[in-house]
N, C-alpha and C positions, 0 to 999 in steps of 0.2 A: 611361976616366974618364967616370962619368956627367953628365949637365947638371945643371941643377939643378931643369928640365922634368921628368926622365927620372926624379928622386929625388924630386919631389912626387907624380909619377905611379905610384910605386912604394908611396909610404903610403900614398897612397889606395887602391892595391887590398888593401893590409894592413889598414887600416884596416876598410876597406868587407868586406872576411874575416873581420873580428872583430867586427862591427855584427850580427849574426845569432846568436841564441842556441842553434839547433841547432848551428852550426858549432862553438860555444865547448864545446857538449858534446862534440862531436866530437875535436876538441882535449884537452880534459881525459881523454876516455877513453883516445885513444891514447901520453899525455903521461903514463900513471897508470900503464900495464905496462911489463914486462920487457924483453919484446918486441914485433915486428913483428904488427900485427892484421890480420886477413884483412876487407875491406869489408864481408862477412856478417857476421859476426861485429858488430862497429860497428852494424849497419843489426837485428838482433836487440836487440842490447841498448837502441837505441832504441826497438824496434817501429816502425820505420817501412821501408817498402820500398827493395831494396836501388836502384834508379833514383835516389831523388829523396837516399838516400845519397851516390851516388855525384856528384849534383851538385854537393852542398856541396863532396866533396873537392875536386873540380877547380876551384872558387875560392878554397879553400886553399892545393892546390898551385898556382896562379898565381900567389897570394901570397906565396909561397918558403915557407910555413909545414910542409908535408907534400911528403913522398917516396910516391913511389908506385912500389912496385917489382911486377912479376908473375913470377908463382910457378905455373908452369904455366898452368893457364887462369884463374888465382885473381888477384887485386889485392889487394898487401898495402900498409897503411900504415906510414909512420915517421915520427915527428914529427922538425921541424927549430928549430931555436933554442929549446930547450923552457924553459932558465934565462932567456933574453931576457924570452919569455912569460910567465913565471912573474912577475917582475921591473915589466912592464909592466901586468897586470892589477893586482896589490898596488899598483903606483902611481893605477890608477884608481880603485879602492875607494875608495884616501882622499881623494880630491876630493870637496868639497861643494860641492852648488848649492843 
């Protein structure tokens, strides 16, 4: 059972994962296919280099947000809680400040 340290410590890195608009594209892209995306792939469709790709993932996947499985020499994504996601962005939309 988590504290309640352990569970504030936990939104915040989810949080702090979703505070970064690269990552949220990140997220949408690999939340939008069929299947499992290879981090090339992702780091293409951004145009941005596969390194600074691969950073985003791994504070997503810290976030519990992304699976990273490898696939020979390759890194594939999977997204994780993707209705949670989906569910929590449309909640933030409608807040007004």
């Amino acid at each position: 059972m988590q504290s309640s340290q352990e569970k504030i410590d936990h939104v915040c890195r989810v949080f702090d994962a979703l505070s970064n608009p690269i990552r949220l594209k990140i997220l949408s892209i690999v939340s939008e296919t069929k299947r499992p995306l290879h981090i090339k792939a992702v780091a293409k469709i951004l145009e941005m280099d596969y390194a600074a790709v691969y950073r985003h993932v791994e504070l997503l996947k810290k976030a519990g947000l992304l699976q990273i499985y490898e696939v020979g020499r390759s890194r594939v994504l999977s997204p994780l809680h993707v209705e949670d996601l989906k569910r929590l962005l449309e909640s933030a939309d409608h807040i007004k400040l």
